[in-house]
Biopython code that builds the backbone (N, CA, C, O; Angstrom):
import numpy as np
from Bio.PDB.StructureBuilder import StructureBuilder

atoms = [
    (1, "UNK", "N", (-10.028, 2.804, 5.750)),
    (1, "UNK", "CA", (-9.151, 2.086, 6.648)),
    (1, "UNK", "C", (-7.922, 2.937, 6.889)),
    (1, "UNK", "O", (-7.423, 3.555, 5.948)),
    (2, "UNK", "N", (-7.427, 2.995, 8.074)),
    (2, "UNK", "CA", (-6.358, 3.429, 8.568)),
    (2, "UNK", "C", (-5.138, 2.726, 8.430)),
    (2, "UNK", "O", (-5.275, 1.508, 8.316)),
    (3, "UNK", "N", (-4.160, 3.095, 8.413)),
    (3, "UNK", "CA", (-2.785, 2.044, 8.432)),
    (3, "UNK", "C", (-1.863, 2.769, 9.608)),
    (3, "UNK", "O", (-1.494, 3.927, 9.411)),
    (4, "UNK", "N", (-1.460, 2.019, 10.946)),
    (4, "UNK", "CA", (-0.323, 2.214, 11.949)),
    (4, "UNK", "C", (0.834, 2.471, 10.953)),
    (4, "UNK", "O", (0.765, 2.818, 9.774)),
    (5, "UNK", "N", (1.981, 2.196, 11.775)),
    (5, "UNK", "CA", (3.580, 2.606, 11.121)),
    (5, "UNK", "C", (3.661, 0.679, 10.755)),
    (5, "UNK", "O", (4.639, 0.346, 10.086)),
    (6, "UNK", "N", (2.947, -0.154, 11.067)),
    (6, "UNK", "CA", (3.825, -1.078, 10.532)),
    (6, "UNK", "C", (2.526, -1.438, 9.182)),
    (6, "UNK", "O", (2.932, -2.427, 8.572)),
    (7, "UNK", "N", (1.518, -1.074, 8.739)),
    (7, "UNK", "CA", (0.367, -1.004, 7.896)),
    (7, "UNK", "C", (-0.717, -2.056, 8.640)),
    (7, "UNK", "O", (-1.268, -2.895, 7.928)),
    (8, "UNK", "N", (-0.969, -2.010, 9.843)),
    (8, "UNK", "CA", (-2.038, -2.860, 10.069)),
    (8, "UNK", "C", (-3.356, -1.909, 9.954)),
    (8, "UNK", "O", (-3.653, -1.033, 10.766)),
    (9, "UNK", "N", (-3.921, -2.180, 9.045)),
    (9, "UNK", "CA", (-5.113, -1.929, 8.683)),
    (9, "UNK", "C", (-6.578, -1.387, 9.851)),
    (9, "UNK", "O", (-7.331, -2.245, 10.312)),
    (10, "UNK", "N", (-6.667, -0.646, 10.010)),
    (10, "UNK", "CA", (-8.091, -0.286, 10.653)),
    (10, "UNK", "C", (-9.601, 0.871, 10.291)),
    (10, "UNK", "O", (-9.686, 1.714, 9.398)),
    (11, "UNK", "N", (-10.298, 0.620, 11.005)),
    (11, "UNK", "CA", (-11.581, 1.228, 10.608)),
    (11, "UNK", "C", (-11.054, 2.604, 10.668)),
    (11, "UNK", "O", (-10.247, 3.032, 11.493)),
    (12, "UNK", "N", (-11.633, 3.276, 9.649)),
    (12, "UNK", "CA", (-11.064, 5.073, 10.101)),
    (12, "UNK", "C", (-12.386, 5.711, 10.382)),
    (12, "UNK", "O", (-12.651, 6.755, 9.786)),
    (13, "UNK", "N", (-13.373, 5.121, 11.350)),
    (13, "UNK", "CA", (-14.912, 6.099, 11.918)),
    (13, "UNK", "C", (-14.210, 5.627, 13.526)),
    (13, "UNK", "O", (-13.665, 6.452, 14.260)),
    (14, "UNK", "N", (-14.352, 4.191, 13.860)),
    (14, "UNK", "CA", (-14.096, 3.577, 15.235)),
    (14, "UNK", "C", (-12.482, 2.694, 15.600)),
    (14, "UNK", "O", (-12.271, 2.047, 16.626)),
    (15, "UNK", "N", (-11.599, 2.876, 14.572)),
    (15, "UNK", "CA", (-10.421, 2.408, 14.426)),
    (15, "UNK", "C", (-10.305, 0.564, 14.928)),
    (15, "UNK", "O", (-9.276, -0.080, 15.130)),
    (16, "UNK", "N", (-11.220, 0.267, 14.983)),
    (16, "UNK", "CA", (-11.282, -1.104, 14.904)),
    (16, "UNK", "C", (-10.122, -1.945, 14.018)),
    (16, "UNK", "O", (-9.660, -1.632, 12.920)),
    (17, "UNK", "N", (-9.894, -2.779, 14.614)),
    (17, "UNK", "CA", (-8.614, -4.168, 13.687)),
    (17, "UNK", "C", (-9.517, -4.071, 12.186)),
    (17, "UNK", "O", (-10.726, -3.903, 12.024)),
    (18, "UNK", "N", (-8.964, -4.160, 11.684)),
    (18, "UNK", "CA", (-9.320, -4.691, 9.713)),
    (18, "UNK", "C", (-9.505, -6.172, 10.102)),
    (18, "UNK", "O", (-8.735, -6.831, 10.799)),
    (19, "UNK", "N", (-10.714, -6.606, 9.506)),
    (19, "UNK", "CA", (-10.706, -7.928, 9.601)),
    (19, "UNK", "C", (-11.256, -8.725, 8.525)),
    (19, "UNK", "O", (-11.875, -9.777, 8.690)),
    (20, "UNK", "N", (-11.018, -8.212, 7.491)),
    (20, "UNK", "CA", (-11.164, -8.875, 6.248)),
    (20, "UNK", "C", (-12.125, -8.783, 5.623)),
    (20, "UNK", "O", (-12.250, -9.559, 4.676)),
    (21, "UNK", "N", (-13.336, -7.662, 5.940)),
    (21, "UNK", "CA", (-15.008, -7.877, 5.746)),
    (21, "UNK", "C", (-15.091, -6.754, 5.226)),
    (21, "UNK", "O", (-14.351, -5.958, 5.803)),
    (22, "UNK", "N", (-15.996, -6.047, 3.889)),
    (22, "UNK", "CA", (-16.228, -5.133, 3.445)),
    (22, "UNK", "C", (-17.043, -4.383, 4.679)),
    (22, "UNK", "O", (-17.161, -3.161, 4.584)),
    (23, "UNK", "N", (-17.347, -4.742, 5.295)),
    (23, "UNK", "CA", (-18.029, -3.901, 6.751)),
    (23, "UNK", "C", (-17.590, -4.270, 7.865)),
    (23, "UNK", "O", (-17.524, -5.426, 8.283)),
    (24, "UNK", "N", (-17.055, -2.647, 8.745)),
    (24, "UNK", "CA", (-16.499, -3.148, 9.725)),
    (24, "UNK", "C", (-17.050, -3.921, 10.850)),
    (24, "UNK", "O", (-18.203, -3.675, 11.203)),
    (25, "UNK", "N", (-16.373, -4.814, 11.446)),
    (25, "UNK", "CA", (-17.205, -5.632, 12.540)),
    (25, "UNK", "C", (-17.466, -4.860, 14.189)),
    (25, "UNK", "O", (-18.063, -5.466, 15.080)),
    (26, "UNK", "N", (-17.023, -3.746, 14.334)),
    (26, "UNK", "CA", (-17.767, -3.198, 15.289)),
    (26, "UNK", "C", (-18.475, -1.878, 14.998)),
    (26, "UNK", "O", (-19.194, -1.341, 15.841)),
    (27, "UNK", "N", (-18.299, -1.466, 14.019)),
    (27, "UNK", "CA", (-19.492, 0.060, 13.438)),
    (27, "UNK", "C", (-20.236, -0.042, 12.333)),
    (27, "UNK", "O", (-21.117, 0.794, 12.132)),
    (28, "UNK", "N", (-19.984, -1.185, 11.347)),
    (28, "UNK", "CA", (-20.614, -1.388, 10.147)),
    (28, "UNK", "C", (-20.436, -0.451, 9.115)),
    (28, "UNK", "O", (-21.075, -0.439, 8.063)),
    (29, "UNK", "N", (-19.433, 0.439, 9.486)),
    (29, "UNK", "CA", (-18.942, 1.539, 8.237)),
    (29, "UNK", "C", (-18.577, 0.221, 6.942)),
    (29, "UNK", "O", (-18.203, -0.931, 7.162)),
    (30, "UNK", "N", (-18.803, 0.786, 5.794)),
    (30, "UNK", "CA", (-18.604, 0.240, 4.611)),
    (30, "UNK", "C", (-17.069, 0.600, 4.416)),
    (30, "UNK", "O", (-16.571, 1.699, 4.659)),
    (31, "UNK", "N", (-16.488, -0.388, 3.993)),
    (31, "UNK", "CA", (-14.667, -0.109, 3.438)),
    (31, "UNK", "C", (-14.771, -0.651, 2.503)),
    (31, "UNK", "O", (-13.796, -1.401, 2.462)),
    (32, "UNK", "N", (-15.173, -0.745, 1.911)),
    (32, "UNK", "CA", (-15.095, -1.505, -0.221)),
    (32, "UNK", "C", (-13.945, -0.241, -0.587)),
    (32, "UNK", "O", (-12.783, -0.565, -0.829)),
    (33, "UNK", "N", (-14.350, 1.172, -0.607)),
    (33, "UNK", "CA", (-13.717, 1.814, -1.221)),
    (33, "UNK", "C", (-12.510, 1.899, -0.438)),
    (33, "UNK", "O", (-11.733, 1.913, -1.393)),
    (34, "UNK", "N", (-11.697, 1.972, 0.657)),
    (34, "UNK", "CA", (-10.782, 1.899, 1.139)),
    (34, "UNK", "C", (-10.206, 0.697, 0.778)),
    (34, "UNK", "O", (-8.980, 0.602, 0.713)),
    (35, "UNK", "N", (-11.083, -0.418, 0.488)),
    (35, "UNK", "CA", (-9.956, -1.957, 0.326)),
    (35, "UNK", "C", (-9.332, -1.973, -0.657)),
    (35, "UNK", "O", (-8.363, -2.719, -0.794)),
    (36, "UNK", "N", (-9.957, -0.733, -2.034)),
    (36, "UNK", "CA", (-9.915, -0.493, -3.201)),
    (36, "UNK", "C", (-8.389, 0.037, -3.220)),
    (36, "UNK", "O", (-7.420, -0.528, -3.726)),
    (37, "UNK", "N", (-8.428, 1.112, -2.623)),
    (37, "UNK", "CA", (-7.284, 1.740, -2.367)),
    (37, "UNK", "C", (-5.980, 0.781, -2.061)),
    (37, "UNK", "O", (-4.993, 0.711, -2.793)),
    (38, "UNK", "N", (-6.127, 0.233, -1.133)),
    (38, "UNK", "CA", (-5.284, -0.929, -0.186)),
    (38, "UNK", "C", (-4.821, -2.015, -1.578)),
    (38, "UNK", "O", (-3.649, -2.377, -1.685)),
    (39, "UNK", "N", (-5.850, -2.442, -2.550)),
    (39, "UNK", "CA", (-5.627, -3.257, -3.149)),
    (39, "UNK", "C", (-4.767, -2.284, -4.670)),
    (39, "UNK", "O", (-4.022, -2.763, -5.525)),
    (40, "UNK", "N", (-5.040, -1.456, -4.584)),
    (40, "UNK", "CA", (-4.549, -0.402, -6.142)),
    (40, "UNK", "C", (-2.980, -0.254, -5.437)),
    (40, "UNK", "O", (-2.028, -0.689, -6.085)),
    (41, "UNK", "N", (-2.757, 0.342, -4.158)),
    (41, "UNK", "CA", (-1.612, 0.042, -3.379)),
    (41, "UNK", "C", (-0.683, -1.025, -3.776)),
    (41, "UNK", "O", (0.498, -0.736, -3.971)),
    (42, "UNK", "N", (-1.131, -2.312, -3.924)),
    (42, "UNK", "CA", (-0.829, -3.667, -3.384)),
    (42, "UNK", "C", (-0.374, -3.479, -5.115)),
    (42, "UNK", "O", (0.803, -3.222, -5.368)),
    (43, "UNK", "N", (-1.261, -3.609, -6.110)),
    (43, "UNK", "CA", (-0.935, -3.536, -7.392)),
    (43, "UNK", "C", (0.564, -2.022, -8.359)),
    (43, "UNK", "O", (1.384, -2.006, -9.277)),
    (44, "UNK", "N", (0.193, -1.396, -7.641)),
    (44, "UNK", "CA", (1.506, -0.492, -7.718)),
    (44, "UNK", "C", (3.069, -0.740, -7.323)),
    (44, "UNK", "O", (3.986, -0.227, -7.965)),
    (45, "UNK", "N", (3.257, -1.548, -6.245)),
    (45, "UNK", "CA", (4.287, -1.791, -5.772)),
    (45, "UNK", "C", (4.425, -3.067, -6.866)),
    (45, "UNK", "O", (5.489, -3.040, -7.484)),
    (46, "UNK", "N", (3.507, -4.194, -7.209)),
    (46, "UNK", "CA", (3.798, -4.931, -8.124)),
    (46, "UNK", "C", (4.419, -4.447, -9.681)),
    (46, "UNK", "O", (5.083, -5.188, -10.406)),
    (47, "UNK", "N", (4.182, -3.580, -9.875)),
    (47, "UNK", "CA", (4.386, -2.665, -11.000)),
    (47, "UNK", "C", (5.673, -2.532, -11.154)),
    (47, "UNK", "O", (6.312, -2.958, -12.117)),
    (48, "UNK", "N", (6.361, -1.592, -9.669)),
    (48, "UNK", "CA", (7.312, -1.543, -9.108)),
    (48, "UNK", "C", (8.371, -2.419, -9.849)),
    (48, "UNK", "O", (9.089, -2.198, -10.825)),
    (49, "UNK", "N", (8.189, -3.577, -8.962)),
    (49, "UNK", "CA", (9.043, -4.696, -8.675)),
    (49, "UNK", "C", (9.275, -5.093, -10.281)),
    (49, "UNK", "O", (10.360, -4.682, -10.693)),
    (50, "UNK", "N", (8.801, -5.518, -10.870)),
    (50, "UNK", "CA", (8.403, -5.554, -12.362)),
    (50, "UNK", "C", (9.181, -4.473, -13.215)),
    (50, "UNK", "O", (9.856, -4.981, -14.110)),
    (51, "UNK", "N", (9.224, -3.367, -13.152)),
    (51, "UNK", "CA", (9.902, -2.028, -13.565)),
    (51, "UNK", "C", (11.582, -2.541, -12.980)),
    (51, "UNK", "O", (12.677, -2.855, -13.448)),
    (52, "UNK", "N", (10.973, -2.388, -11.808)),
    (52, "UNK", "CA", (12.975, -2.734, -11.476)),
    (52, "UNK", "C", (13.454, -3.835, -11.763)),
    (52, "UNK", "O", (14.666, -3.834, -11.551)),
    (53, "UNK", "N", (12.918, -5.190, -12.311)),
    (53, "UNK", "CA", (13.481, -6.442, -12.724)),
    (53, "UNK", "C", (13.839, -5.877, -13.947)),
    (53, "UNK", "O", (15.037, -6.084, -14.144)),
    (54, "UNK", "N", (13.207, -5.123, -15.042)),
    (54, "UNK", "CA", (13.602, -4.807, -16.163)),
    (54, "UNK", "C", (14.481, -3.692, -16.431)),
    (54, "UNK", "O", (14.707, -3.231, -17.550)),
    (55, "UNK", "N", (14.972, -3.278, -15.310)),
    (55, "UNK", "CA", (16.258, -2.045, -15.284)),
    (55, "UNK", "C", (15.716, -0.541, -15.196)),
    (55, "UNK", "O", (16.354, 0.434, -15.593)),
    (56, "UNK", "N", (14.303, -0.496, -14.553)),
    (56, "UNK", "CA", (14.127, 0.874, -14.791)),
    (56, "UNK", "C", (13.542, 1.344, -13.855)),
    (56, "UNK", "O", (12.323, 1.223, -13.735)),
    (57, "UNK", "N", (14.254, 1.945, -13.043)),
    (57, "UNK", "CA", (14.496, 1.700, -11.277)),
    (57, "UNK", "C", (13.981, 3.477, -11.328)),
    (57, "UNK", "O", (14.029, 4.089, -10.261)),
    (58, "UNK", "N", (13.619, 4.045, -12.300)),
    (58, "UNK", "CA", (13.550, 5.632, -12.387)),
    (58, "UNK", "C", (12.014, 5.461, -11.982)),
    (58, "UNK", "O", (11.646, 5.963, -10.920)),
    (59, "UNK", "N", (10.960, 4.663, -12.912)),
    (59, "UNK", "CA", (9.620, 4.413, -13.167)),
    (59, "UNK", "C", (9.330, 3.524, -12.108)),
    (59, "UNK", "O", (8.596, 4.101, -11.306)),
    (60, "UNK", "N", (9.562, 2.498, -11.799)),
    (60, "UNK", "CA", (9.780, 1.940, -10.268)),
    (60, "UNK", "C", (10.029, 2.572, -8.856)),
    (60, "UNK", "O", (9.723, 1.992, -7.815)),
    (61, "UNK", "N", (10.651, 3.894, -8.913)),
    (61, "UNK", "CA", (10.467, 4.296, -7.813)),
    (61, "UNK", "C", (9.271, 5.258, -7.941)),
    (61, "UNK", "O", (8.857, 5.861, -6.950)),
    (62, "UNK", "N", (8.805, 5.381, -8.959)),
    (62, "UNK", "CA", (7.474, 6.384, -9.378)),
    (62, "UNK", "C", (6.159, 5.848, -9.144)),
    (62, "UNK", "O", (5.131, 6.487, -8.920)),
    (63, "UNK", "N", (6.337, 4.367, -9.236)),
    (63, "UNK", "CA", (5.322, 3.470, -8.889)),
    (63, "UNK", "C", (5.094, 3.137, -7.627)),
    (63, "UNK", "O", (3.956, 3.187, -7.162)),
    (64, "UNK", "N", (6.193, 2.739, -6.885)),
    (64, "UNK", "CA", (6.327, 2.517, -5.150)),
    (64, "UNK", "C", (5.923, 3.802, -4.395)),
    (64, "UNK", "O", (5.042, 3.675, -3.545)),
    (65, "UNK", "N", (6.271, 4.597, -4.530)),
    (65, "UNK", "CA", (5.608, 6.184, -4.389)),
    (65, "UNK", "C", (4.405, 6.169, -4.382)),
    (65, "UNK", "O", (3.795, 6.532, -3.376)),
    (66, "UNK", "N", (3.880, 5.822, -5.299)),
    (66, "UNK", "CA", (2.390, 6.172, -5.689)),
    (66, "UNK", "C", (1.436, 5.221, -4.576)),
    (66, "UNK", "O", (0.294, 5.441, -4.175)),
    (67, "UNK", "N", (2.219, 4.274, -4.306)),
    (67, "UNK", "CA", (1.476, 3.143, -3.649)),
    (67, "UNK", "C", (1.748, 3.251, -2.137)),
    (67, "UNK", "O", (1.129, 2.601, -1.294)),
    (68, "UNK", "N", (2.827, 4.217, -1.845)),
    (68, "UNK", "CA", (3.283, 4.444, -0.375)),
    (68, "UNK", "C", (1.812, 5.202, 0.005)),
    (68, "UNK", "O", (1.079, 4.782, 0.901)),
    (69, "UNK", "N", (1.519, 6.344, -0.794)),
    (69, "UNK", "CA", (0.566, 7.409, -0.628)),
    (69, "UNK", "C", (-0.612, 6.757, -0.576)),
    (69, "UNK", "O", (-1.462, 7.317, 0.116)),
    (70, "UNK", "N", (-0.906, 5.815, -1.060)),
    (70, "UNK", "CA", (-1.967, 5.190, -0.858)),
    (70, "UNK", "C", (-2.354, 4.509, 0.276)),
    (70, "UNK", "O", (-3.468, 4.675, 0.773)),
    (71, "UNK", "N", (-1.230, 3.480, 0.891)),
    (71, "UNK", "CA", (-1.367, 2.861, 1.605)),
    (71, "UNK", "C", (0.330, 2.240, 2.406)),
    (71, "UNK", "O", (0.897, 1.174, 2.167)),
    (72, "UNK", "N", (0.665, 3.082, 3.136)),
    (72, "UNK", "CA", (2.093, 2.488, 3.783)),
    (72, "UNK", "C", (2.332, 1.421, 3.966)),
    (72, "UNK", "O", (1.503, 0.756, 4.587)),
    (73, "UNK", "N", (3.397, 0.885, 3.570)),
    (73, "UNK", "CA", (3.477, -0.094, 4.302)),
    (73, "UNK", "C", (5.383, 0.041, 4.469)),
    (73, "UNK", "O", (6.082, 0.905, 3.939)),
    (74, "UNK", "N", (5.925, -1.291, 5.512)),
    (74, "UNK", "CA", (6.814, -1.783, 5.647)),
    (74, "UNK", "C", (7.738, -2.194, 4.347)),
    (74, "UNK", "O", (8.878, -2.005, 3.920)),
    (75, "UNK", "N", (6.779, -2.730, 4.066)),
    (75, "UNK", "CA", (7.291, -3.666, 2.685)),
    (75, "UNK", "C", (7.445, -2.436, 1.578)),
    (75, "UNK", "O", (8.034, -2.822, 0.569)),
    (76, "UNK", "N", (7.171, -1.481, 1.556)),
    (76, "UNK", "CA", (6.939, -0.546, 0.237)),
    (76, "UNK", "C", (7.755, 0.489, 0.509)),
    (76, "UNK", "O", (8.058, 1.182, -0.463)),
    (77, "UNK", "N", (8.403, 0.930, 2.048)),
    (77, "UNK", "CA", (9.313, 1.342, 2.242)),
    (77, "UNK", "C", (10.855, 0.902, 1.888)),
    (77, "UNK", "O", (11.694, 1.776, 1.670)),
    (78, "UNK", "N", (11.219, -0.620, 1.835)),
    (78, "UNK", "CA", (11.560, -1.299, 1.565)),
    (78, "UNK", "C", (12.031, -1.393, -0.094)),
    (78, "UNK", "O", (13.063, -1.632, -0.722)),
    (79, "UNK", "N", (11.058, -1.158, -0.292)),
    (79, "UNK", "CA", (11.475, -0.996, -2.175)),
    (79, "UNK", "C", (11.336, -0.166, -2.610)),
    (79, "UNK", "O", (11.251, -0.259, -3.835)),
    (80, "UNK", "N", (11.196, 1.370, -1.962)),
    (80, "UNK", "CA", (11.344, 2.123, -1.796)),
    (80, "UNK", "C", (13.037, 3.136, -2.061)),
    (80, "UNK", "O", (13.470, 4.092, -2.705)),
    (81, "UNK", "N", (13.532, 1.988, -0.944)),
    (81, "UNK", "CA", (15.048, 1.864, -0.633)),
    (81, "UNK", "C", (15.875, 1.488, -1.869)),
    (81, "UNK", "O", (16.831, 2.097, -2.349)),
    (82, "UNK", "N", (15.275, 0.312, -2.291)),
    (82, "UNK", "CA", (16.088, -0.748, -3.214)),
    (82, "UNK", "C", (15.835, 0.359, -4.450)),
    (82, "UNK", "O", (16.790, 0.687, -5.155)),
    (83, "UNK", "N", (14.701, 0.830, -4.639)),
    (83, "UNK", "CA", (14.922, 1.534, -6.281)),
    (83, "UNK", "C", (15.743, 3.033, -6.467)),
    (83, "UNK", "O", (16.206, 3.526, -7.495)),
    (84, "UNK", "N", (15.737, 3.459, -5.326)),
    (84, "UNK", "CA", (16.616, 4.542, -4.572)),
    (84, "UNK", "C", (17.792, 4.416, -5.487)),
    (84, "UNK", "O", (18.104, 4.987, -6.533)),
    (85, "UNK", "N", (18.547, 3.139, -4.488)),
    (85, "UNK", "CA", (19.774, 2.504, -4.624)),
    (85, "UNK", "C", (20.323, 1.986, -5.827)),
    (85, "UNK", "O", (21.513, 1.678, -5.881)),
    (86, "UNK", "N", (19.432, 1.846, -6.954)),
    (86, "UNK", "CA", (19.467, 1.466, -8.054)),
    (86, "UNK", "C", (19.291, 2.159, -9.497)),
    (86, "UNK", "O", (18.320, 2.650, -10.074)),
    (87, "UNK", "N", (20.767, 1.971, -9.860)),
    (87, "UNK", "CA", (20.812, 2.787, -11.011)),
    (87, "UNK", "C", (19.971, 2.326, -12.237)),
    (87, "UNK", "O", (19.936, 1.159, -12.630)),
    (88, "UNK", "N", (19.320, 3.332, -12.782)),
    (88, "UNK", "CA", (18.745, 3.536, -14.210)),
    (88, "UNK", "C", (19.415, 2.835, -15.095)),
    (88, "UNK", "O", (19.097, 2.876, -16.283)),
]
sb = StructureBuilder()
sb.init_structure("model")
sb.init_model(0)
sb.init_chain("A")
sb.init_seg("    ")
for serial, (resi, resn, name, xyz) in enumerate(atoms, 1):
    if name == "N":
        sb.init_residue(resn, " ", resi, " ")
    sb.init_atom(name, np.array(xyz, "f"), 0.0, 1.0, " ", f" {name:<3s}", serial, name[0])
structure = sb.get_structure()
């Protein structure tokens, strides 16, 4: 799956919308392993957030990182910012 600048999700053979289905609905390419990604993404930034509630905004921005590369998003830019901004 592909991600635009704001992370909307698409097929990366026929760039089709993401629509929630381990196979895309207009080429039938398989995305399990891309949702994998998307979802390890989704779990990193949680990490994140978690790291920086407990004051350690060093390992938190190491985590949001990791999850930008995976899968951009808006939101991960975002806390991105905040752990930046936030002292150790």
């Amino acid at each position: 799956m592909m991600a635009d600048l704001e992370g909307q999700l698409s097929c990366p053979v026929c760039r089709a919308r993401f629509r929630g289905s381990v196979e895309c609905s207009r080429c039938g390419a398989d995305l399990i392993a891309l949702m994998l990604l998307v979802a390890q993404a989704y779990q990193l930034r949680q990490t994140a957030r978690r790291l920086l509630k407990q004051g350690n905004s060093r390992l938190a921005q190491a985590s949001v990182q990791a999850a930008q590369r995976l899968h951009s998003t808006a939101e991960g830019r975002l806390l991105e910012l905040i752990c930046a901004a936030t002292p150790s």
